[in-house]
C-alpha positions in Angstrom: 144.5 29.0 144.9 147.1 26.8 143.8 147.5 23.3 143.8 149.7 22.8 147.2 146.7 24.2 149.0 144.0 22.2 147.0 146.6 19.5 148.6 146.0 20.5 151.9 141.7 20.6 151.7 141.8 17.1 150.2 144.4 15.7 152.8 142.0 17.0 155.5 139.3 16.0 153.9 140.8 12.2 154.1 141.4 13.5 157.7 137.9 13.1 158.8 137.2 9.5 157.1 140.5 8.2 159.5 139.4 10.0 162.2 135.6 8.7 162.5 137.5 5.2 161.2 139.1 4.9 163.9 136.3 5.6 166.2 134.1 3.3 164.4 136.0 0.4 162.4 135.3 -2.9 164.0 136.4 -5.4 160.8 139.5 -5.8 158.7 138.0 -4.0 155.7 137.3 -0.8 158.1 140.6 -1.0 159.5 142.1 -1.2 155.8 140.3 1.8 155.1 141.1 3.8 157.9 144.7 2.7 156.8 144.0 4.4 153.5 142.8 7.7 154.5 145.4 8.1 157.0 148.3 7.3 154.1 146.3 9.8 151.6 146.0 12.6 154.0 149.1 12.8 155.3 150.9 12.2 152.2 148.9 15.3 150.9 149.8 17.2 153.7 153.7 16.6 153.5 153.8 17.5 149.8 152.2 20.4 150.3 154.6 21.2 153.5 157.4 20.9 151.1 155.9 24.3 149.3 153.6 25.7 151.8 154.9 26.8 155.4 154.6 24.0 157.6 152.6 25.4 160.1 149.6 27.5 157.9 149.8 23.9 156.4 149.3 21.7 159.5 147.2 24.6 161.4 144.5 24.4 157.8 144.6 20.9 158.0 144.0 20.2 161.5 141.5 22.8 161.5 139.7 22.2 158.2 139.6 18.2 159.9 137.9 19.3 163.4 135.8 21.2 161.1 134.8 18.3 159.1 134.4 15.6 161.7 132.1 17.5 164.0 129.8 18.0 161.0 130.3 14.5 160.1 129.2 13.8 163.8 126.2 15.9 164.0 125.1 14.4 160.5 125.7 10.8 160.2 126.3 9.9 163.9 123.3 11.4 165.5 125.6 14.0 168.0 123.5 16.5 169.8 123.7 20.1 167.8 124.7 22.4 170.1 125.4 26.3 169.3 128.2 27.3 171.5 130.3 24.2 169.5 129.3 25.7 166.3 130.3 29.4 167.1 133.8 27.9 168.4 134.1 26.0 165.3 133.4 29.1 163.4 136.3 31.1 165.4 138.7 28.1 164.5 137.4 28.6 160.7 138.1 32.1 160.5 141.6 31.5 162.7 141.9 29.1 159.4 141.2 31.1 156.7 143.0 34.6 158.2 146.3 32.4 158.4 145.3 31.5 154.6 144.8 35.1 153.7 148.0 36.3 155.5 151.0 33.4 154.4 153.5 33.8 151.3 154.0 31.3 149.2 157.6 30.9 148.6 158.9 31.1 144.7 160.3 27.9 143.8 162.7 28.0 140.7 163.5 24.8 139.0 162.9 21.7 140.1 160.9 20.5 143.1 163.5 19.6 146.3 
């Protein structure tokens, strides 16, 4: 794995802080924060779109992202657990990973553009 797509899992990483932030943030320093994640992870996720195809890039991000916030849900938010969600998550994982497995990087000579 290279780093463009280590790029991509933290941006969506950040992607679930903003999200649940802006769910939740009810003070300035929230707000800021939410701020920050949303600047981080989509900044990752344009760099990466610059080298990866735009698409895998956006589809892994805003999947890896629904991922990560329903966990986050059913963990820290008390969310009811419910099997049919996690099987259609699952689908949308493996959706996820087979675009992964299936896009070509493009060779970049020189210089970044």
């Amino acid at each position: 794995m290279n780093l463009n797509w280590i790029k991509v899992f933290i941006a969506a990483f950040f992607e679930v802080f903003w999200v649940i932030g802006l769910k939740h943030a009810d003070n300035l320093w929230a707000w800021a924060g939410t701020l920050v994640a949303i600047v981080i992870s989509f900044y990752l996720m344009i760099m990466a779109g610059r080298i990866l195809p735009v698409g895998t890039v956006y589809a892994v991000f805003v999947g890896l992202g629904t991922a990560g916030t329903i966990f986050a849900e059913i963990v820290f938010f008390g969310v009811p657990f419910k099997m049919t969600k996690m099987l259609l998550i699952l689908v949308l994982l493996a959706g996820v990973v087979g675009l992964k497995l299936v896009t070509k990087e493009k060779n970049m000579e020189g210089a970044e553009s």
